[in-house]
Every structure is written in structure tokens, then in C-alpha cells.
C-alpha positions in Angstrom: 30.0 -24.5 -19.2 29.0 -23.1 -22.7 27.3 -20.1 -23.5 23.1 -20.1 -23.3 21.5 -19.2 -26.6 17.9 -18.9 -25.2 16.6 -18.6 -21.6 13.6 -21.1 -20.6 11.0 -19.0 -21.6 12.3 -18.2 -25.1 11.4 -21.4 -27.8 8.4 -21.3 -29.7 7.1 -24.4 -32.7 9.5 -21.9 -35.5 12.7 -23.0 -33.4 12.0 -26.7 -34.1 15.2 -28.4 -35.5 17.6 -26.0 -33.8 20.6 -26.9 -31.6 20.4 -24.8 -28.4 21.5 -24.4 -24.9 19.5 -23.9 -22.1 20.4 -23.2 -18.3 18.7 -22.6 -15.3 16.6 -24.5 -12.4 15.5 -28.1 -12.1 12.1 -27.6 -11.2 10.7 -31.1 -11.4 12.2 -34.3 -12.8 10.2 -37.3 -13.7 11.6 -40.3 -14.1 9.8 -43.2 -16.1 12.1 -45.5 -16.2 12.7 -45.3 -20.2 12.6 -41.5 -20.3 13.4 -38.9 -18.2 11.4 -35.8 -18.5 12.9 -32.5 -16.8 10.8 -28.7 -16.4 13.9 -26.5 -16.9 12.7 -23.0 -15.2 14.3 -19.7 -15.1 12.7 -16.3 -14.8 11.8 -16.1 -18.0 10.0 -19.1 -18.1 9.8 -23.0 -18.5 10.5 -25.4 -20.5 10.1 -29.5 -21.1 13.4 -30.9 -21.5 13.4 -34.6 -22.4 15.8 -37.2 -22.1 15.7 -40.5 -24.5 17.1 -43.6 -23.2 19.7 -43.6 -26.4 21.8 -41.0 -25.3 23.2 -43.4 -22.1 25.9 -40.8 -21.1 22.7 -37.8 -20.4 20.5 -40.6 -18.7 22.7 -41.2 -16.2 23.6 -37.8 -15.1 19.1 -37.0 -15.6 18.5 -39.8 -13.2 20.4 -38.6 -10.5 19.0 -34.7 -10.8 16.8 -33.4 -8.2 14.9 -30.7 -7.5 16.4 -26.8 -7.8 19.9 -27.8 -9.0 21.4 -25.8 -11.3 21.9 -27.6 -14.6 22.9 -26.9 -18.8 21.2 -28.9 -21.7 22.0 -28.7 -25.5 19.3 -30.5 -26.7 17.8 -30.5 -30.2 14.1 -28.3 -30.4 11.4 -30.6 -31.2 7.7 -29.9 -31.8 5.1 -31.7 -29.4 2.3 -33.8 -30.8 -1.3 -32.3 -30.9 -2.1 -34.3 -28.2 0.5 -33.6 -25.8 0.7 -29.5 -26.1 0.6 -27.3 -22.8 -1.2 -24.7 -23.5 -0.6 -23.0 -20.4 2.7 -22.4 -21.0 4.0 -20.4 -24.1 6.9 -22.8 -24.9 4.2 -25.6 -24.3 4.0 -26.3 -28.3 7.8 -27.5 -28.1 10.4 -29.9 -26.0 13.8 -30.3 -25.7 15.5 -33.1 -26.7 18.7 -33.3 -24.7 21.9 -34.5 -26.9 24.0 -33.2 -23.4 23.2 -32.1 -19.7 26.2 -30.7 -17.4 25.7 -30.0 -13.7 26.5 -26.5 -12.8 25.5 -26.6 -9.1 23.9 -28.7 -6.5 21.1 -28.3 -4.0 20.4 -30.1 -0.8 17.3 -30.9 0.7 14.8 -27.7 0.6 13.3 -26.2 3.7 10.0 -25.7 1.7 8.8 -26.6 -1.7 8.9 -23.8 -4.4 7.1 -25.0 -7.0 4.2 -26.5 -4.8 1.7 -24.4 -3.1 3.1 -25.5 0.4 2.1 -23.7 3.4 5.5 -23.0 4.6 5.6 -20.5 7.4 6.2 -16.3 7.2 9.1 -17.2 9.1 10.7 -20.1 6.9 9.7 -18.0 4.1 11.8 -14.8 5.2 14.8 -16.9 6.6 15.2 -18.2 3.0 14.1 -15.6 1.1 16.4 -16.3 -1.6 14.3 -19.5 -2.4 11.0 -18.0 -1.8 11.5 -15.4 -4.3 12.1 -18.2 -7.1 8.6 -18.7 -7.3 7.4 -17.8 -10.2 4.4 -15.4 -9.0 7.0 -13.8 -6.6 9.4 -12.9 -9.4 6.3 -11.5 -11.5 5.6 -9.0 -8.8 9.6 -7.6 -8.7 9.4 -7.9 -12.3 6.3 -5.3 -12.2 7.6 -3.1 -9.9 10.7 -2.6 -12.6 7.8 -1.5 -14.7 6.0 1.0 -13.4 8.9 2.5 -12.0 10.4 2.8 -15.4 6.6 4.0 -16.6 7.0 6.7 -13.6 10.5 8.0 -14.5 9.7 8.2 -17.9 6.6 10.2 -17.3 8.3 12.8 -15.2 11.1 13.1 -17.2 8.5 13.3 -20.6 6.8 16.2 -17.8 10.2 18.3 -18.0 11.1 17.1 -14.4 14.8 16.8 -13.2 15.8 13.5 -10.9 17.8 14.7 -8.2 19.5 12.3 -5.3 19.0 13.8 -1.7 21.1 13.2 0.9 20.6 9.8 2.9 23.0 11.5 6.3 20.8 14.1 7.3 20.1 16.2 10.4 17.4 14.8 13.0 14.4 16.6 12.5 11.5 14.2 14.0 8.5 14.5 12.3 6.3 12.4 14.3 7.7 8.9 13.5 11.2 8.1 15.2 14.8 8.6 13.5 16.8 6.1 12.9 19.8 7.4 14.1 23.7 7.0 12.8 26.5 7.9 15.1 29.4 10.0 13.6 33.1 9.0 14.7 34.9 12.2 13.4 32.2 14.3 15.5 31.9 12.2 18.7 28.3 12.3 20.5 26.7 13.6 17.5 24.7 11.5 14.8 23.1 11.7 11.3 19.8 10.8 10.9 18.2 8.3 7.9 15.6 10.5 6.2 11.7 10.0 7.2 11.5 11.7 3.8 12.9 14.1 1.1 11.0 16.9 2.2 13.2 19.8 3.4 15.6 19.4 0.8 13.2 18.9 -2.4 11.3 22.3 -0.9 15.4 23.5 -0.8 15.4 22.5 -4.4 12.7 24.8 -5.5 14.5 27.9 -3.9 17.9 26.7 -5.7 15.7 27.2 -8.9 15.5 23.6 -10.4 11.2 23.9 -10.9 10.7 20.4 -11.0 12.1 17.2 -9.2 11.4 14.0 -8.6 13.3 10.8 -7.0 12.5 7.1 -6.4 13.9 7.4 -3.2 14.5 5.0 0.5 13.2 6.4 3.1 13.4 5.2 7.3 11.1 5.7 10.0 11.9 3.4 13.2 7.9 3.3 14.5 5.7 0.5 15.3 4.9 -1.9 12.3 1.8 -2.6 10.3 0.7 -4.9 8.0 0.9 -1.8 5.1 4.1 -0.4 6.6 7.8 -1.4 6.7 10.6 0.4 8.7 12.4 1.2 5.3 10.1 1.8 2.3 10.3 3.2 -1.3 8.2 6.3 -2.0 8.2 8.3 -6.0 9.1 12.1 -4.4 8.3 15.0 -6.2 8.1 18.8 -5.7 7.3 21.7 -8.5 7.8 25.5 -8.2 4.6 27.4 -9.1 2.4 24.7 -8.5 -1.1 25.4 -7.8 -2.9 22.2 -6.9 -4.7 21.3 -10.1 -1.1 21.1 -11.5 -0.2 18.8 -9.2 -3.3 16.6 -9.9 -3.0 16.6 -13.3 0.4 15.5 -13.5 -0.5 12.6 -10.9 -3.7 11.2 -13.0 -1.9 11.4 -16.2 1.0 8.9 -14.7 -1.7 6.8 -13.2 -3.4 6.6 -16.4 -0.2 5.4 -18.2 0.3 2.5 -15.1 -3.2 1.3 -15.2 -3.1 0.9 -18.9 0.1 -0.5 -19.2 -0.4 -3.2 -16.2 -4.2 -3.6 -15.9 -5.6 -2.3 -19.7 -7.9 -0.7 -17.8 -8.7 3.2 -19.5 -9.1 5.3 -15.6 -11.8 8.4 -16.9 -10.9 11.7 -15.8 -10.5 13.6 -14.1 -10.6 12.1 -11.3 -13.3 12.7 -8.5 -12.7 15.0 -5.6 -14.1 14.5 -1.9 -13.4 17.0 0.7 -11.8 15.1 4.0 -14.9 16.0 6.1 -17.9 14.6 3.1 -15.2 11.2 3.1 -15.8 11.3 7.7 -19.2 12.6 7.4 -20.2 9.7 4.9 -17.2 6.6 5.2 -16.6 7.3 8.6 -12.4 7.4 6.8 -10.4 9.8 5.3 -9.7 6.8 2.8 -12.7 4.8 2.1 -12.5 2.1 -0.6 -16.1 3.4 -3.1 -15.7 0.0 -5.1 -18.9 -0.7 -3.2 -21.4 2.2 -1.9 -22.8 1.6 1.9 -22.8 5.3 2.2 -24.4 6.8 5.5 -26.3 9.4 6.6 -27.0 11.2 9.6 -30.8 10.7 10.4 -31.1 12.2 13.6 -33.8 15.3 12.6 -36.0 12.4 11.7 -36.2 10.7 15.3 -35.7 13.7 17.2 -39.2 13.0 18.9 -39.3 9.8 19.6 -39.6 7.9 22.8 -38.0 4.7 21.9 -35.6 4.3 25.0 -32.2 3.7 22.6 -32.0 6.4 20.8 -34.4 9.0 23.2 -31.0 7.9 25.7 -28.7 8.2 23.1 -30.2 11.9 22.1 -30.8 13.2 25.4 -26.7 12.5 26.0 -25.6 14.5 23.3 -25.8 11.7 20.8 -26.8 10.8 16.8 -28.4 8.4 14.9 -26.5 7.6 11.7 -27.7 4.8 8.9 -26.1 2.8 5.9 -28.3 0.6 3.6 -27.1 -2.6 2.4 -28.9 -3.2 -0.9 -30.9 -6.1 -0.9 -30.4 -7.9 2.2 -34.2 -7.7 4.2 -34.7 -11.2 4.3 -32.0 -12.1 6.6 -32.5 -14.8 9.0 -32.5 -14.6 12.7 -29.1 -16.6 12.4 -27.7 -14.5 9.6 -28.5 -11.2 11.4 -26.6 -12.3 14.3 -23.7 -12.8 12.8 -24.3 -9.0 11.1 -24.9 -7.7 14.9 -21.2 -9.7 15.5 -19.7 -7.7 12.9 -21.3 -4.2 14.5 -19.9 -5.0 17.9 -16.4 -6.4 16.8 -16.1 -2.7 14.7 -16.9 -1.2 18.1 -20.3 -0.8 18.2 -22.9 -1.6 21.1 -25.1 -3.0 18.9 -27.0 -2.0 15.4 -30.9 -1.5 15.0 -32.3 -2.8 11.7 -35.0 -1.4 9.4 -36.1 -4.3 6.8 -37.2 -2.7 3.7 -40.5 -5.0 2.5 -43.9 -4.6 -0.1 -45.7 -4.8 2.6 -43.7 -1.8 5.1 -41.2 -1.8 7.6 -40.4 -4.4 10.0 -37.9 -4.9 12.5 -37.0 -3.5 15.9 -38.2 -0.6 15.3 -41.1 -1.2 13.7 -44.2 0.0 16.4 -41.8 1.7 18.5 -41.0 4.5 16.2 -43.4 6.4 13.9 -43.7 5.0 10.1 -43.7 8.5 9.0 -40.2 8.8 10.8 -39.1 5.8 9.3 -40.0 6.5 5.9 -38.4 9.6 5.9 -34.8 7.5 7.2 -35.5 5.4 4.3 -36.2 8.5 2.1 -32.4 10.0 3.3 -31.0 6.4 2.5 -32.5 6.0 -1.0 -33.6 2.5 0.7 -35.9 0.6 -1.6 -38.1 -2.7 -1.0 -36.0 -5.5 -0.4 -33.1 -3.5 1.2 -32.0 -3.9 5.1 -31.3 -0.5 6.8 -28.8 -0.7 10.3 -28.4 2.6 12.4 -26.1 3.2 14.8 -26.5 5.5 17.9 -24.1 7.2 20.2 -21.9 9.9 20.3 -21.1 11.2 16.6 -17.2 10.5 16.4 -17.1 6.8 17.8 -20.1 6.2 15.2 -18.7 7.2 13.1 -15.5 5.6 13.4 -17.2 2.3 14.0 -19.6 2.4 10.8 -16.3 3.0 8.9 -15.0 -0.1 10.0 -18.2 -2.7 10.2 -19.1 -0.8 6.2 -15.6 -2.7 5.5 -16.5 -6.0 7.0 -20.3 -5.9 5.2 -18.6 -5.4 2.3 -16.1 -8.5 2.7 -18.9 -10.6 4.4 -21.9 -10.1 1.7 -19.3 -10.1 -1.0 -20.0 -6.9 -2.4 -17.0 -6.6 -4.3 -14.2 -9.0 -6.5 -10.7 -7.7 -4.8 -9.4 -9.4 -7.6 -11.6 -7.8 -10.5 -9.0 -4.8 -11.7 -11.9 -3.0 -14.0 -13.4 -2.0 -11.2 -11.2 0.8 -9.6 -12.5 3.5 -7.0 -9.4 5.9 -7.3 -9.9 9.9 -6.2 -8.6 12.8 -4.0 -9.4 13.9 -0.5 -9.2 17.1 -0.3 -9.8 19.9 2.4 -8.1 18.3 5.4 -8.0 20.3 8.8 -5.0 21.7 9.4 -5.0 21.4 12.6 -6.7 18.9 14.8 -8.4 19.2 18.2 -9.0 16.5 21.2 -12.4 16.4 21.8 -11.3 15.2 25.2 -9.2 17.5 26.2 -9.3 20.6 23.6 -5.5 20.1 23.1 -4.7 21.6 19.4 -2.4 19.5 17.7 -0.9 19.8 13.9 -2.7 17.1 11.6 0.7 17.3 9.0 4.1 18.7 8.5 4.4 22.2 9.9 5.4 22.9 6.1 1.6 22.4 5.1 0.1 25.6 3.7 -3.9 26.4 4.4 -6.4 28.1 2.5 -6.5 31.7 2.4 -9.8 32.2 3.0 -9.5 30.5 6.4 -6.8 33.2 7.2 -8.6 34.5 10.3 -8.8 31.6 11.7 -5.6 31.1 12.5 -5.5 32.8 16.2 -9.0 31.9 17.5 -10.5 28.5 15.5 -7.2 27.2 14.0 -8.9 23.4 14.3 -11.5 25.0 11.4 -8.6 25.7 9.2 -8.6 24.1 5.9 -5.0 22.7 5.0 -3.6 22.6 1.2 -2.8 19.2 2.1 -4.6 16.3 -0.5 -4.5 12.6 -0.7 -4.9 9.8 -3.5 -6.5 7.3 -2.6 -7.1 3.8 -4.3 -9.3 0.9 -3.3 -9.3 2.2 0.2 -5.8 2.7 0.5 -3.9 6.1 1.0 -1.2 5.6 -2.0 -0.3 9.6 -2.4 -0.2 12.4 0.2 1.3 15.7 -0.6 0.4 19.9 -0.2 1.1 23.1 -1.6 3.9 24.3 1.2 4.2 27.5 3.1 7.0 29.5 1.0 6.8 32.8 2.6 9.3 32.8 6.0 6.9 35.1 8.1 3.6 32.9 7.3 5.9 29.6 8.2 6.8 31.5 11.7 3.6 32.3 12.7 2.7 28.3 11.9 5.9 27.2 13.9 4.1 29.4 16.6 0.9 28.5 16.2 2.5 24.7 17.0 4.2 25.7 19.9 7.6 25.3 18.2 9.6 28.4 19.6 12.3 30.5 17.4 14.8 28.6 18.7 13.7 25.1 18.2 12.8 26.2 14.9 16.4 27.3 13.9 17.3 24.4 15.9 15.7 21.8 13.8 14.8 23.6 10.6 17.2 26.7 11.0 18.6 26.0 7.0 15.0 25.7 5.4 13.6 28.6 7.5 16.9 30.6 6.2 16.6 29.1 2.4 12.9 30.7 2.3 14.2 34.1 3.0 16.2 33.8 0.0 13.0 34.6 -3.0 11.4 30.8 -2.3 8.9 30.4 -5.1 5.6 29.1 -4.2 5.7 25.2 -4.5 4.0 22.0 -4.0 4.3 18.4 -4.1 3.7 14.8 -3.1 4.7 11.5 -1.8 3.6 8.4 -3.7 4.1 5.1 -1.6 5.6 2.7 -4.3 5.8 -0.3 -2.6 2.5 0.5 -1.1 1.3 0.9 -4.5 2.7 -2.0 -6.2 0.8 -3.7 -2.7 -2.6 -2.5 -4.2 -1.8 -2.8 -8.1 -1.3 -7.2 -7.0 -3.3 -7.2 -4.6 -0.5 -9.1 -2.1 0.3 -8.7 1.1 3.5 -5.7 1.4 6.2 -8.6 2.1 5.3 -10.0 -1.0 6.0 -6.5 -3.3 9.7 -5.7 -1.8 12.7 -8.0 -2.2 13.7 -8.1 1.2 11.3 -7.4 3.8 11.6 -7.1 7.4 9.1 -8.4 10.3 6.6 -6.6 11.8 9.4 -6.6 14.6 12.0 -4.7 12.2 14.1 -8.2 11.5 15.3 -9.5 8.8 15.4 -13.0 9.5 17.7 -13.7 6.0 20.7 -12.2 7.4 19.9 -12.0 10.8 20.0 -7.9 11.3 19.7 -6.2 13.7 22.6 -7.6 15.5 25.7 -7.0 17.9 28.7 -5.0 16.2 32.0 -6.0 17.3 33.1 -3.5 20.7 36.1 -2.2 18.6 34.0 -0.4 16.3 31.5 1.0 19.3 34.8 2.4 20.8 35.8 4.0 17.6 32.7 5.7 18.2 32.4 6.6 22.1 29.4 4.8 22.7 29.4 2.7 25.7 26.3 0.3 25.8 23.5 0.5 28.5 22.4 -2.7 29.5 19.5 -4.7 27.4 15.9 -4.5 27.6 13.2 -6.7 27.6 12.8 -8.0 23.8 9.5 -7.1 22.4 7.3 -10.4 21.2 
């Protein structure tokens, strides 16, 4: 083996008459009989290699290559005639003539096909991982999340902020989520925990004096899986001493301003817009509703409050709303094609969906004649309907509409195809802010925390705390970016007798406070500045910046059953090393799936 002087992606028409090596991947060879012709790939590119029938010795060895082995050619650069340039690849205007090809590895038979767009399964896909991510688009991806993390640590560190490591051993303090827990053998029967996040020891950080810190950091949390969510994940961590929370924001948009140029070339205005949690419920029926498309709604219940048509005169007389979205231009539906919308209402939870049709000549559908024009015209009024628009209300009681017109606005907006997922000028990025800080059962009246009980609240909502704490406004924010949450962060509690009136408040008692927060509760006695701070989901973010699913933005994903089918983990560990540890193994059960 010799010494590459250019990787695959590298030759341009300039290099033509230079002797160079190349190595890297078989992707395809075609044998014609005569000639040979070979794409050479690496991750930087690809590149024609071709093999004349003179050279006898390197047509041998190119008629017996096959797909994805590993191969070197010194080969003279040669420019392609006009008529047989690729312009979809950027070494397209040249080939390789090979003078010399040596073998450097072989490959058997492949599970899959890489460079193909076969439908090999999740499974086959995970299991050899190390072949799926030789796809080109794959490697694209990785090579973009390199990117915009170096983009994010030079912006913080541009901002004056300090990259500190945090421990990855750290005390179980459950948050919500379930630890995943490490057993110690030098302190039998106790255990570490992997860290659901940075968060007591950045806030620890700020008392120590060190202002600002940020961290591209792992974090663990051993819960159920979704489709957005893995049980180990990436998040960008930062905290700032004296932060009030247009600080924060401004040092947020200004990074996302540098990634969306840099990856999209798309200029994000600011600054950017700011809903408070309940408009975003009230309105989106979500704390995270994607605005690339409107279907806004409105609660229209003052306008039918008379009425005697038996739906909503039930719905009303049981303590129930009407609520109304408008989808722009969509009254002359079929029969057909509004039954598949009334599909879409019930599979999002609702018991059905009423329909105004916006036409020149007035209002018709089922509730035209059964409810007064002037009633309807003044719904239409509220939902700036105009003719040619269809109108859908929903009745019942106000949460579960709510909730359900959140979810069927989504599926209008996939099924009349109100937006291009794939058009990246059009970004709906801005901040929900004003979240509760506590939340309430409506079943049961149970008051339960909505965040970390480090989560300051808004002053004004001060006396509140003992006898409404559900109407408390939190300092807590979110970023959010074609309907996804990518950011969530707060300015904290720094004052210790504040934080033990919240533990309090939470039914945490002075000694499970010491017991699992004892060192932060003892740090803030020590002059804590006031601080604040975030949590950006990176892979989550790289997720929405491609627009691929979350297996597709990490290296090496797990299931949604916490596997990793590549190596095979979780698995058994020898007995020996369980005995090092006094742990003695209950017996097994039931496997999920």
C-alpha cells in the first residue's frame, strides 16, 4: 500500500495529466467486456476509475472486484469528453485511468445494498450499522452535526463562555424520568447515577464564580422511548450568572442565526417572536405548535350561547365550548372528501366536527337553518373566514378540545398539504413563554410541579404561592422550531429560603431535600448569584435542521426498546464481576415487545 494523494472527492479538469493514488470503496463495477469501469467512493466523494484492456495485469484483478471492497488505484487523471460529463458529481468533468489497482480488503456478500435505495429493514439496518452509515446521505448528516457543533462552541466561546466537563458518576436525584443506575464495588450497596442532565452542577458553577458555561454534553434517562427520544442523547448545556431572560434569548437567537445561515442560507429576522404558554393552548391547542401554516382557533362560544341546536345546546348546558379553526379555501369539499376530514377529527379524538362552508351566496352546511346567520357570521367574523373558506368547530369540554384540535390542525395540515417539510426558507422558530409553574388535575385537584423544583416564578405572582400556586407564572421558556421543542431552560431560584419554601410547596420535606439535593441547597447559602440557562437538544435539533427521522442524526442509535442491535447491549455480564459487586440477580421478567 502507498500513500493516497487525493481522496475520491478531490480531482477536478486542472488535475488532468497527473499521476495519483486513490483509495477507498468499490461502489459499483461495470464490466464491458473491453473496459472495466469502477465508481471509487469515499466520504469525500466519488470518482470514475477506468480500466483499459492494455494494462492486462489491472484487468484481471478489475474483473474480479465486487461491490464495497476496499481497493488502491494509481491511475493517470484524464479529462471526460463533452458528451460523457456527470454533472452531478463534482469530479464528474474527469476519470481515472488506472496504470495499477491493489486489493486492500475484501467483502462478502452484503446484507443490504448501500448504494441502492433498497428497503432494508430498521432492524437490518441497526444490526449493521457500520454499512448503513456508508451511505452517502447518512454520512452527510454526521458530517453536519460536526458543523454546527463547531458553529455552537465557537459562538459561546466568541460570547466569553467557559466549557466545563461535569461529572458523568453522580448522585441519584430523580427528576421525573428514571436513573440509570451504576453500582459501586468499593462502597457495596450503593450506586452512581448517569446524569438526566447537567443541572445541579452547572447552577454549582455559577456560585463557584465561573459566570458563564457551556458543555456539549451525554446525558441518560432510562424512560419509555419515542420516536424524538433516545435513552442516551446529546444536549448543548449552558448556564450564566446575572442572567435576566432577554440575555438568555439573545445569546440563543444570535447562535441560531449563525446555524441557519451557515447550513440553510436562510437570514432568521429578529428577534424572534414571543407566545406566552397559555395564547400557544388557548390557540394551537400545544405548548409547541409548528406556525409554518396558520389554522389558528378561536373560542366562539359567546356567539352560540342561545341556540337550540341539540349539539352544542348539550354540549353548553354540560359545562362545555365551542371552539373553531378555518382552513383557507377548502368549501367545496365533496361529500367523499369531508368524510375523510370527519376521519381525521375522530382519529385526533374528537366525536365528530361540524362544518361551516364559507360561499357568495352564504353559509351552508350543518348548521346552516339550525343556528342563526347572525350567529354564524359573527363565528366567521372571530375566524377572519372569507368566501371560499370551510370553518370546523368542535364542542365539548374545553381541555379535550382543545387537545384534540391540536392534534387534527397537524393532520389538516399534512393532508391539504399546507406546508413543504422540505422547503428550509420557510421557518416558524419562537419562544413560549409564561409556563405555569405548577400544574393542577382537573380530575382530581392534585397540584403537581410542571418543571425542575429549581424553576424560579414571576414576582408578581408572589402571592400566589400558598393559596393559587397552579396560577403561578414560572421563569421557565422554550424554543421551539417547526413544531418541535429544541430548547427549554429558566432563570433558577438562587436564594436558599425561596428554594425551601418551593421544596415545600412540592411536598419535598427538609430531609428529602438534603437527602437528594443537600450540596446545591448548601452551595446557595454560600452568596449564589442570580442565574439562568438552557438545554438545547442537539441531536433533536440536527433531527429538525434534515428533516430525518432521530436514528438517522446519531451514530449509533438504540431501539425504541433501549437495544443496540450492533453490539448486541444490553446483555449478561459474566457472575464474577456481579460478585465483585454484591449483587445477587432476581429472577427475569417478562421481556417487553
Amino acid at each position: 500500500m502507498t500513500i493516497r494523494t487525493h481522496t475520491c472527492g478531490a480531482l477536478r479538469k486542472s488535475d488532468s495529466g497527473k499521476t495519483v493514488v486513490l483509495q477507498g470503496w468499490v461502489a459499483r463495477a461495470r464490466d464491458l467486456g473491453g473496459l472495466v469501469f469502477i465508481d471509487l467512493r469515499d466520504r469525500y466523494g466519488k470518482t470514475q476509475v477506468v480500466v483499459e484492456p492494455e494494462q492486462a495485469a489491472v484487468i484481471q484483478i478489475a474483473h474480479d472486484l465486487k461491490s464495497e471492497w476496499v481497493i488502491e488505484v494509481t491511475g493517470v487523471v484524464r479529462a471526460r469528453p463533452d458528451g460523457m460529463i456527470n454533472a452531478d458529481l463534482p469530479t464528474g468533468e474527469v476519470e481515472l485511468v488506472a496504470t495499477g489497482i491493489e486489493v486492500l480488503n475484501r467483502c462478502p456478500e452484503l446484507p443490504f445494498q448501500i448504494e441502492s435505495q433498497d428497503k432494508a429493514s430498521d432492524e437490518l439496518r441497526l444490526k449493521y450499522r457500520y454499512l448503513d452509515l456508508r451511505r452517502t446521505e447518512l454520512q452527510e448528516v454526521l458530517i453536519l452535526r460536526h458543523k454546527v457543533a463547531n458553529i455552537a462552541r465557537n459562538h459561546f466561546t466568541e460570547q466569553g463562555f467557559i466549557e466545563v466537563e461535569t461529572p458523568c458518576l453522580v448522585k441519584s436525584t430523580p427528576e421525573g424520568a428514571r436513573d440509570y443506575l451504576v453500582p459501586s464495588r468499593v462502597f457495596p450497596h450503593q450506586f452512581y447515577a448517569l446524569p438526566q442532565s447537567p443541572q445541579i452542577y452547572k447552577q454549582i458553577l455559577m456560585v463557584a464564580g465561573f459566570d458563564k458555561y457551556f458543555q456539549i454534553c451525554k446525558c441518560f434517562r432510562d424512560e419509555d422511548l419515542r420516536s424524538d427520544r433516545q435513552p442516551e442523547f446529546t444536549q448543548i448545556d449552558v448556564e450564566m450568572s446575572f442572567a435576566t431572560r432577554d440575555g438568555v434569548f439573545a445569546v440563543v437567537e444570535e447562535l441560531w442565526v449563525k446555524i441557519l445561515r451557515d447550513v440553510w442560507g436562510v437570514e432568521l429576522p429578529m428577534p424572534l417572536k414571543r407566545l406566552t404558554y397559555n395564547e400557544c393552548i388557548e390557540h394551537y391547542g400545544s405548548d409547541k405548535p409548528d406556525l409554518r401554516y396558520d389554522l389558528r382557533f378561536e373560542n366562539v362560544t359567546s356567539h352560540v350561547q342561545d341556540t337550540e341546536f341539540r349539539v352544542i345546546r348539550g354540549a353548553l348546558d354540560d359545562g362545555g365550548v365551542v371552539i373553531g379553526l378555518r382552513v383557507p379555501g377548502q368549501a367545496e369539499l365533496s361529500r367523499k372528501q369531508f368524510g375523510e376530514v370527519e376521519e381525521l377529527a375522530k382519529a385526533a379524538g374528537l366525536g365528530g366536527i361540524l362544518p361551516i362552508k364559507i360561499t357568495a351566496e352564504g353559509f351552508s352546511g350543518v348548521m346552516s337553518g339550525k343556528v342563526d346567520d347572525a350567529a354564524l357570521a359573527k363565528i366567521v367574523q372571530q375566524l377572519k373566514g372569507e368566501v371560499g373558506d370551510l370553518l370546523l368547530l368542535a364542542v365539548g369540554k374545553k381541555s379535550k378540545v382543545l387537545k384534540s384540535l391540536g392534534v387534527l390542525r397537524i393532520k389538516l395540515a399534512e393532508h391539504f398539504k399546507l406546508f413543504d417539510p422540505a422547503d428550509h426558507r420557510k421557518v416558524s422558530m419562537f419562544w413560549v413563554v409564561d409556563f405555569p409553574l405548577f400544574e393542577k388535575d382537573e380530575e382530581t385537584g392534585e397540584v403537581f410541579p410542571a418543571h425542575h423544583p429549581f424553576t424560579g416564578f414571576n414576582p408578581e405572582d408572589a402571592d400566589r404561592l400558598d393559596t393559587e400556586p397552579w396560577n403561578v407564572r414560572s421563569t421557565s421558556y422554550d424554543l421551539v422550531m417547526n413544531g418541535n421543542e429544541l430548547l427549554s431552560g429558566s432563570i433558577r431560584i438562587h436564594d436558599p429560603i425561596l428554594q425551601a419554601k418551593i421544596f415545600k410547596l412540592l411536598g419535598i420535606s427538609d430531609e428529602e431535600a438534603k437527602l437528594r439535593f443537600g450540596f446545591l441547597v448548601d452551595a446557595l447559602k454560600f452568596g449564589a448569584p442570580p442565574m439562568g440557562g438552557f438545554a438545547l437538544g442537539f441531536d433533536r435539533m440536527i433531527m429538525v435542521l434534515t428533516n430525518r427521522p432521530i436514528r438517522d442524526v446519531i451514530a449509533f442509535p438504540k431501539t425504541t426498546l433501549a437495544q443496540s442491535l450492533m453490539d448486541g447491549s444490553p446483555s449478561p455480564v459474566d457472575l464474577k464481576l456481579l460478585s465483585d459487586l454484591q449483587i445477587a440477580l432476581a429472577p427475569a421478567s417478562p421481556q417487553k415487545g
